[in-house]
MMTF fields as JSON, N, C-alpha, C and O atoms, coordinates in Angstrom:
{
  "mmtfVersion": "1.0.0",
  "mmtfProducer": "UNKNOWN",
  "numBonds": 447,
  "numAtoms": 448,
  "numGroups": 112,
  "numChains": 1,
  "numModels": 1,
  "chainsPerModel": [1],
  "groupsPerChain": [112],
  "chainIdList": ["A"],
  "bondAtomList": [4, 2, 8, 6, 12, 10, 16, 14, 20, 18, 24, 22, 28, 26, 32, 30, 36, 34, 40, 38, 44, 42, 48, 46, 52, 50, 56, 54, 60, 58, 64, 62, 68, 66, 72, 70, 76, 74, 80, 78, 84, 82, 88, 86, 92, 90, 96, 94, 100, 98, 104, 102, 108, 106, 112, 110, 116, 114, 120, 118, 124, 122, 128, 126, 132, 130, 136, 134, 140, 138, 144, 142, 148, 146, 152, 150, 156, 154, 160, 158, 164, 162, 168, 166, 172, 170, 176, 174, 180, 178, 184, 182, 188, 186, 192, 190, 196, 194, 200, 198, 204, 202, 208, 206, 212, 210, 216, 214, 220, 218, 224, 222, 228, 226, 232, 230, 236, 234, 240, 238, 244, 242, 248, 246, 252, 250, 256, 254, 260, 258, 264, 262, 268, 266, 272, 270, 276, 274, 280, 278, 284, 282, 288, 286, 292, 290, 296, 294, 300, 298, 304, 302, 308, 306, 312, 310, 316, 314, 320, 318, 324, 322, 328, 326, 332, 330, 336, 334, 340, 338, 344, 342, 348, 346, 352, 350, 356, 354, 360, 358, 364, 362, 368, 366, 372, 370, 376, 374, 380, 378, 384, 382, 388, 386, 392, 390, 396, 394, 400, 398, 404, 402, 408, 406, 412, 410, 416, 414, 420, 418, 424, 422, 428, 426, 432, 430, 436, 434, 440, 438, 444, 442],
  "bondOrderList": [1, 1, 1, 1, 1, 1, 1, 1, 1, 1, 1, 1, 1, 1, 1, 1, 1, 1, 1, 1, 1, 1, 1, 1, 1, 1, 1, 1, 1, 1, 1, 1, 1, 1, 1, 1, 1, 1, 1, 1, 1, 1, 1, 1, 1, 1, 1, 1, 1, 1, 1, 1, 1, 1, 1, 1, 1, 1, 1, 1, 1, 1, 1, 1, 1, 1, 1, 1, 1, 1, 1, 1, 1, 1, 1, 1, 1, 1, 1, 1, 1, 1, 1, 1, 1, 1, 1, 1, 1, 1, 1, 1, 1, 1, 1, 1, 1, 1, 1, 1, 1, 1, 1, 1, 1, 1, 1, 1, 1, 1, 1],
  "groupList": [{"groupName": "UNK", "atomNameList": ["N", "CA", "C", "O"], "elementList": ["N", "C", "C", "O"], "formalChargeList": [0, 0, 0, 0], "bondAtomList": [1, 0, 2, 1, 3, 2], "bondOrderList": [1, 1, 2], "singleLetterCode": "X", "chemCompType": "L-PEPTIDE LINKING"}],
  "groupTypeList": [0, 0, 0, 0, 0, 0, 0, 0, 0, 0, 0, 0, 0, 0, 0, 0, 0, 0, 0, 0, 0, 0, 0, 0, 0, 0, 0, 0, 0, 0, 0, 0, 0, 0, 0, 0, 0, 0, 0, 0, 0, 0, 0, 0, 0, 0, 0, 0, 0, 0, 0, 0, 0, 0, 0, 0, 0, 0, 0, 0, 0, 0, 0, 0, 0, 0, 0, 0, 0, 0, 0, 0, 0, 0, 0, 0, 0, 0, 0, 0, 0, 0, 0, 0, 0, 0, 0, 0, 0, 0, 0, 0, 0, 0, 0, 0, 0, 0, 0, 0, 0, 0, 0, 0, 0, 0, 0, 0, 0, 0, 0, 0],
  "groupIdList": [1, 2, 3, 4, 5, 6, 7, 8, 9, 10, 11, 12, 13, 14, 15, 16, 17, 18, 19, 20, 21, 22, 23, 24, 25, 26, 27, 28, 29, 30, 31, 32, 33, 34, 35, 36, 37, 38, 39, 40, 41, 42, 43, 44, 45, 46, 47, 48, 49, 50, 51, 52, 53, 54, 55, 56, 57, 58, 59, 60, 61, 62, 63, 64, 65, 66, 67, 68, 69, 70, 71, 72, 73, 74, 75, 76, 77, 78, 79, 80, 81, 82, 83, 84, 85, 86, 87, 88, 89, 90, 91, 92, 93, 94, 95, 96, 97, 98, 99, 100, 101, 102, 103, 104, 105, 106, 107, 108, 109, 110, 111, 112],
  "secStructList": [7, 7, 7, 7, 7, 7, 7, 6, 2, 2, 2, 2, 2, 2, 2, 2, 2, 2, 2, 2, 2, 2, 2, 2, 2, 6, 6, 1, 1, 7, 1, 6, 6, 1, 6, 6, 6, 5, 7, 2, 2, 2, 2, 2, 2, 2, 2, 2, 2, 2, 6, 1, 7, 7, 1, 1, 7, 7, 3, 3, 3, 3, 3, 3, 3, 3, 3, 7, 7, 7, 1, 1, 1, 1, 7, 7, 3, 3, 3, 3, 3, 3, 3, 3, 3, 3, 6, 6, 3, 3, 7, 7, 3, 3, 3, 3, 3, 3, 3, 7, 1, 1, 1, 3, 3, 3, 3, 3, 3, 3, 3, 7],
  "xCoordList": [11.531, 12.484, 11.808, 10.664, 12.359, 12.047, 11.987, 13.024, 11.422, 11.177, 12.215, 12.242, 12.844, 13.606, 12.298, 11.185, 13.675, 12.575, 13.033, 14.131, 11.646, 11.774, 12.8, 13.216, 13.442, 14.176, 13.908, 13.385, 14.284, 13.786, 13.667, 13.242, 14.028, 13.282, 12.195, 11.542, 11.262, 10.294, 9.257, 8.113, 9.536, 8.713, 8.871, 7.822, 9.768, 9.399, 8.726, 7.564, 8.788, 8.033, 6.452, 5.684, 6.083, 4.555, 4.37, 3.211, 4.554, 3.98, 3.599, 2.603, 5.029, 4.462, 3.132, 2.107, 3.697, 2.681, 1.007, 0.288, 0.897, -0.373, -1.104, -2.289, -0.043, -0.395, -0.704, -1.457, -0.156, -0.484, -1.791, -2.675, -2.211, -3.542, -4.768, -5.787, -4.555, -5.282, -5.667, -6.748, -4.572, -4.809, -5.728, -6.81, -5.023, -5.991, -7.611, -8.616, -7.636, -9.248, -10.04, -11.259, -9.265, -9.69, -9.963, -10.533, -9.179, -9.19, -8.154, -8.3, -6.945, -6.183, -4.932, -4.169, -4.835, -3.522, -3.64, -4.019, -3.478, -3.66, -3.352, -2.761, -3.938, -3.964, -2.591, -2.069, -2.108, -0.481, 0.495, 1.537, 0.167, 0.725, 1.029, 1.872, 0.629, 0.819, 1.19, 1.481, 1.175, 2.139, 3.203, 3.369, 4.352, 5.283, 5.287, 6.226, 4.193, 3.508, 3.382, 4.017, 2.302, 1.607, 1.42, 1.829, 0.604, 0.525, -0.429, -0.968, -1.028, -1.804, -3.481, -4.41, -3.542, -4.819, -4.918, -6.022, -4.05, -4.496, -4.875, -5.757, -4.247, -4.329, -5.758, -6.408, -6.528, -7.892, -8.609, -9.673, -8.046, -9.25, -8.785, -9.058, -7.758, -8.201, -9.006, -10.096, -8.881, -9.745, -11.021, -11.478, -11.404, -12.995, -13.189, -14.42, -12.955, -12.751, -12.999, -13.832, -12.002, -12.26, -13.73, -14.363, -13.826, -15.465, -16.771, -17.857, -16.404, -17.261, -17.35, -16.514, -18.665, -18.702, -18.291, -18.424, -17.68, -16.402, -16.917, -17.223, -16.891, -17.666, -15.974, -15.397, -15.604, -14.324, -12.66, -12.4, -12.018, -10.613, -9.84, -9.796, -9.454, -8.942, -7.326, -6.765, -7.232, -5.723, -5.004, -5.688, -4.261, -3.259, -3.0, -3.025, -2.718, -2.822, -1.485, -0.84, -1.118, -0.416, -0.18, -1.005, 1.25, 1.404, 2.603, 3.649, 2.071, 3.317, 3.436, 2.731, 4.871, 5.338, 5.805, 6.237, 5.578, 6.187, 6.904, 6.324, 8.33, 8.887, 7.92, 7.317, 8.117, 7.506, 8.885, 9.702, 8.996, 10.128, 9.777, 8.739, 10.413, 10.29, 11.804, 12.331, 12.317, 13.62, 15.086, 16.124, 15.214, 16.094, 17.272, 17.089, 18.262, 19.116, 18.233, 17.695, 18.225, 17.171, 15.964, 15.23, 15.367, 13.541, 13.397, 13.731, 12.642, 12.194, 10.188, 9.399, 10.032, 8.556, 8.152, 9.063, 7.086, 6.683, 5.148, 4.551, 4.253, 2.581, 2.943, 4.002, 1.779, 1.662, 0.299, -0.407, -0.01, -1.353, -1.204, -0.14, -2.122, -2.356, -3.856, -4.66, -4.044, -5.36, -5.38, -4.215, -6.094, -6.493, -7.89, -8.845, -7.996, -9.055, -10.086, -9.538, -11.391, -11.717, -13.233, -13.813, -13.469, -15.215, -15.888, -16.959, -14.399, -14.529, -14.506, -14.295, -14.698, -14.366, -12.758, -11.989, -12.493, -11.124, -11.369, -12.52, -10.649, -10.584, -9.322, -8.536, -9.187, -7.946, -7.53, -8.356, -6.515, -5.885, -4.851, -3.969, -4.476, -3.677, -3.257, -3.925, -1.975, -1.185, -0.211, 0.267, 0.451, 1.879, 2.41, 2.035, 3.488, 4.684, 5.933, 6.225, 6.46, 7.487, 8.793, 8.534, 9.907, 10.663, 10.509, 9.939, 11.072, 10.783, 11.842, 11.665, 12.883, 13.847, 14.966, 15.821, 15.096, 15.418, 14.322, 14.715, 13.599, 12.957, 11.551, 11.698, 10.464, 9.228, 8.051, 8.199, 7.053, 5.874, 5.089, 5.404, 3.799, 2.443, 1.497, 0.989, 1.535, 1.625, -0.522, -1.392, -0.484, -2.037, -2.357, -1.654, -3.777, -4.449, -5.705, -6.561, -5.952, -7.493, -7.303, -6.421, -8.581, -9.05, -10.273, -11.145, -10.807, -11.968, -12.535, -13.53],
  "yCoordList": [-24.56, -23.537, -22.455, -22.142, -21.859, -21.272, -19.729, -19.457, -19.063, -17.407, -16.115, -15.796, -15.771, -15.015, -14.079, -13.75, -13.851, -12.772, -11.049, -10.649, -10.109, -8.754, -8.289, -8.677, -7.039, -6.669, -5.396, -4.335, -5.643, -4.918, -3.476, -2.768, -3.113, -1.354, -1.698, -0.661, -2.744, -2.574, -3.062, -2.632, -4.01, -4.161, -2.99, -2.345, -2.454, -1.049, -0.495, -0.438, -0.066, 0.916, 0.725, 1.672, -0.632, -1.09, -1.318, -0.905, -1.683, -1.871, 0.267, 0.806, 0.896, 2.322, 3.025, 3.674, 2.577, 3.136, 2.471, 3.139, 1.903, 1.168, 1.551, 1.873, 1.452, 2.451, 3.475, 3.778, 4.578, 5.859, 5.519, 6.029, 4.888, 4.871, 4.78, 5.454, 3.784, 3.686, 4.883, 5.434, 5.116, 6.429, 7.597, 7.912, 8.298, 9.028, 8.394, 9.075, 7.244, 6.863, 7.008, 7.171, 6.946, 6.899, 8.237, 8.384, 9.289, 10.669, 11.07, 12.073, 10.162, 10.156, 10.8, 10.961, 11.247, 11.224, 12.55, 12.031, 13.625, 14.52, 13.458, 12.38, 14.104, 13.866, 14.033, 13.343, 14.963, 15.338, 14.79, 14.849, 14.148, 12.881, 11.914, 11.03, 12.003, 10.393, 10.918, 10.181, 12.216, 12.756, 12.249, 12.154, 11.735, 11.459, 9.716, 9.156, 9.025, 7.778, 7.332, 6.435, 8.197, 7.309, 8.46, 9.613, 7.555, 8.475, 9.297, 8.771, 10.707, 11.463, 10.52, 10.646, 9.986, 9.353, 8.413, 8.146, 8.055, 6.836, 7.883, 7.611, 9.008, 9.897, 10.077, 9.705, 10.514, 10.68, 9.344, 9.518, 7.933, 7.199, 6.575, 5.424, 7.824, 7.626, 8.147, 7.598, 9.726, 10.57, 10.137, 9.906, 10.088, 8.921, 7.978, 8.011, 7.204, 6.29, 6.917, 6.565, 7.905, 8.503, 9.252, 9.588, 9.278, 10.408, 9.598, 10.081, 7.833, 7.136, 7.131, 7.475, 6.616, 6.368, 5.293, 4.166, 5.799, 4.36, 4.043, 4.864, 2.979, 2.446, 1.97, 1.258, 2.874, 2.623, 2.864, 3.064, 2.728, 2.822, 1.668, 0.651, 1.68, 0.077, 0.502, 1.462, -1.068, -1.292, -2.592, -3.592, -2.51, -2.905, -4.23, -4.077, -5.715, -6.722, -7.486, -8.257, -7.278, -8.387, -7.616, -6.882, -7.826, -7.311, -8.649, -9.139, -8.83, -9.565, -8.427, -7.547, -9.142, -8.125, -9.432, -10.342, -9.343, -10.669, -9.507, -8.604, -9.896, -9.26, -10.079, -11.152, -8.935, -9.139, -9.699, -8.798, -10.261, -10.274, -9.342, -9.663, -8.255, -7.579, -7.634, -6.744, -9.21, -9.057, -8.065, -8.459, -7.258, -6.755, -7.395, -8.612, -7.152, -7.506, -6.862, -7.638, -6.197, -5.621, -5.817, -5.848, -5.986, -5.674, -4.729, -4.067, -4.137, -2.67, -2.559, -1.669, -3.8, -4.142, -4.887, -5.571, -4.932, -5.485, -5.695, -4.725, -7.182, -7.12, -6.74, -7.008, -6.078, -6.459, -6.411, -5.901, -7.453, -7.813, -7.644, -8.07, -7.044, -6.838, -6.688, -6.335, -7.146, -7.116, -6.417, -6.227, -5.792, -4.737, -5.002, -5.112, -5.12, -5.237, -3.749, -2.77, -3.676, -2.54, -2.848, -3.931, -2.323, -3.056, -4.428, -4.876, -4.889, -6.626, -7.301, -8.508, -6.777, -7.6, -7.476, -6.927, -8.058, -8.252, -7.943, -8.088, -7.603, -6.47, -7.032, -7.873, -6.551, -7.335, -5.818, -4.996, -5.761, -4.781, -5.198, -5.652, -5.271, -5.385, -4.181, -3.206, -4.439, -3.315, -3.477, -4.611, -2.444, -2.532, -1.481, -0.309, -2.072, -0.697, -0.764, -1.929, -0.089, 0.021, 1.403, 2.362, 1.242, 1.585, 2.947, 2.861, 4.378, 5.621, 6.588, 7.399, 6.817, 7.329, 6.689, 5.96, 6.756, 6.331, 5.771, 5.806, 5.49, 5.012, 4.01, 3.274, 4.112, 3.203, 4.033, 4.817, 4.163, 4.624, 3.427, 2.422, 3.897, 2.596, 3.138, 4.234, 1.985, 2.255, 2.013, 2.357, 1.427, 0.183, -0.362, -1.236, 0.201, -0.277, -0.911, -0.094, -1.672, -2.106, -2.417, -3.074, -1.644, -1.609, -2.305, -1.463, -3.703, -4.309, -4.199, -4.89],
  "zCoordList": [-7.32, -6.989, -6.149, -6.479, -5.129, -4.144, -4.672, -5.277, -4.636, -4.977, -3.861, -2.672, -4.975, -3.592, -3.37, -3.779, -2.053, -1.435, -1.71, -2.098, -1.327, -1.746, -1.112, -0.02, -2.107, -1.1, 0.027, -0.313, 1.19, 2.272, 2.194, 3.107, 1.166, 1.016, 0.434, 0.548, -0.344, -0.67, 0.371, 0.227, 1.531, 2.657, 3.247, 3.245, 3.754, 4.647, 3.661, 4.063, 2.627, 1.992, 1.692, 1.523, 1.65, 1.307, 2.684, 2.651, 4.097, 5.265, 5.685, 6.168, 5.161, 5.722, 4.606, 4.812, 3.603, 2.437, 3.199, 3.943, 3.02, 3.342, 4.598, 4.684, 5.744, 6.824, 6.942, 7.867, 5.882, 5.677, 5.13, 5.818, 4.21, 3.088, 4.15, 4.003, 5.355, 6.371, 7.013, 7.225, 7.246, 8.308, 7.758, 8.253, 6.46, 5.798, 5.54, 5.746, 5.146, 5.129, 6.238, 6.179, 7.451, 8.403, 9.35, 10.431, 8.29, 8.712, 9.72, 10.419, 9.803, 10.898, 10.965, 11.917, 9.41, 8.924, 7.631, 6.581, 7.524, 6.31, 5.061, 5.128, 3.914, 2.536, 2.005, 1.13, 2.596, 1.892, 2.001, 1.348, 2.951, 3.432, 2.179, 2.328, 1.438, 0.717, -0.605, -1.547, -0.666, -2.284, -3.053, -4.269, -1.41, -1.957, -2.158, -2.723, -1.651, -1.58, -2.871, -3.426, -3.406, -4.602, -5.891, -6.03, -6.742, -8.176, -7.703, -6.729, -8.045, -8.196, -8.495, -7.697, -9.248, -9.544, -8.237, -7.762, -7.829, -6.279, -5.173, -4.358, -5.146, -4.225, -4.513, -3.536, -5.496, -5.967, -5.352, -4.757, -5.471, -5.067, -3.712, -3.369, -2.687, -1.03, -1.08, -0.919, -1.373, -1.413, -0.988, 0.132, -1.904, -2.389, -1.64, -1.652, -1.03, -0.106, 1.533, 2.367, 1.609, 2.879, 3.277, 4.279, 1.914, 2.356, 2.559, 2.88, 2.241, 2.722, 4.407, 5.242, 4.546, 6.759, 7.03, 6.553, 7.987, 8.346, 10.011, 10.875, 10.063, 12.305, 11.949, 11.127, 13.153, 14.028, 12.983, 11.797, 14.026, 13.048, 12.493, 13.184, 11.768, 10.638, 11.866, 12.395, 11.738, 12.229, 11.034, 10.82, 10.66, 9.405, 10.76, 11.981, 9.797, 10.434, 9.743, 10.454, 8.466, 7.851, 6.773, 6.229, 6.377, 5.228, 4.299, 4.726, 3.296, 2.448, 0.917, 0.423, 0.57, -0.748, -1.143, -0.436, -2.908, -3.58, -4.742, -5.345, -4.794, -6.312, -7.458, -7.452, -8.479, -9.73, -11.1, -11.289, -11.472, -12.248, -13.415, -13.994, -13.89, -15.238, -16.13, -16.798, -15.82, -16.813, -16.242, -16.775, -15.577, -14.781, -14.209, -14.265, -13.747, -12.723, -11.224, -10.435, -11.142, -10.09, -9.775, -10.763, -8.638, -8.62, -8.541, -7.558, -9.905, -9.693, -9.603, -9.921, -9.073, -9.358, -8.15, -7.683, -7.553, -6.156, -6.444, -6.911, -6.152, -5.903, -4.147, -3.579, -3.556, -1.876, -2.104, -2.974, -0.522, -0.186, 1.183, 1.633, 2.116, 3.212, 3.267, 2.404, 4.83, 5.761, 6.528, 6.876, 7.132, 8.113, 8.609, 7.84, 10.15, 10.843, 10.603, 10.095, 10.949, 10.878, 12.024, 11.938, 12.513, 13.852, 13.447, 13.038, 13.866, 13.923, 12.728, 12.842, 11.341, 10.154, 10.02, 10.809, 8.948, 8.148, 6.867, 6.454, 6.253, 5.229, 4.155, 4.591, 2.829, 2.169, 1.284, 0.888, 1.172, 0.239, -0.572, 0.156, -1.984, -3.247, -3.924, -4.269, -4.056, -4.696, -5.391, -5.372, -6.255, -7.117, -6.723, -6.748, -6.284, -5.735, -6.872, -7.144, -7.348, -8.202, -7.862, -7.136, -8.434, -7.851, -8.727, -9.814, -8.215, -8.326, -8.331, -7.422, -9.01, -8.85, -7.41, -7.914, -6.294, -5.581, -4.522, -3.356, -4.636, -3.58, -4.196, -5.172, -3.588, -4.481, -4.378, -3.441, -4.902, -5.185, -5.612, -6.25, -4.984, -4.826, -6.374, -6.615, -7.137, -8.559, -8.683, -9.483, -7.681, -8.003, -6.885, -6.378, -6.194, -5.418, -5.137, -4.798, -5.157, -4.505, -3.095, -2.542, -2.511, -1.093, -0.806, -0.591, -0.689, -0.098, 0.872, 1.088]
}
């Protein structure tokens, strides 16, 4: 059986979320930026992330979102995985986006 697919507010929302996460690591993009993004503690580990030295600027390459089933009539739950180039490597990023009053917030990240 075939997996539906996400629904399209949670791809726009994890292709821009993720883009933003870039940008700030990359110093490209303010921090305040991503308030309305993610939890407070993820905001802590761009943070952290950004203050590492970075050779060149990451460009976001691929993004997929798979719903999560949590029993619902709704998906209120999303994994995404995306790659991003950065001075010639490839790079992988994993996340949980979940739904947030009206919209989604990025619940869980790892950045490789």
């Amino acid at each position: 059986m075939r997996e539906a697919p996400p629904p399209r507010s949670a791809v726009v929302f994890a292709e821009a979320a993720l883009r933003s996460v870039i940008e700030v690591i990359d110093r490209r993009r303010p921090i305040a930026q991503l308030r309305p993004l993610m939890t407070p503690f993820l905001i802590d580990c761009v943070i952290a992330c950004a203050s590492a030295p970075r050779t060149g600027s990451a460009t976001l390459r691929r993004v997929r979102v798979r719903p999560v089933d949590t029993g619902g009539a709704e998906v209120d739950a999303a994994e995404v995985f995306a790659t991003f180039a950065r001075g010639g490597r490839v790079h992988a990023v994993a996340g949980r986006i979940e739904r947030h009053r009206e919209s989604w917030r990025l619940v869980a990240l790892q950045i490789g």
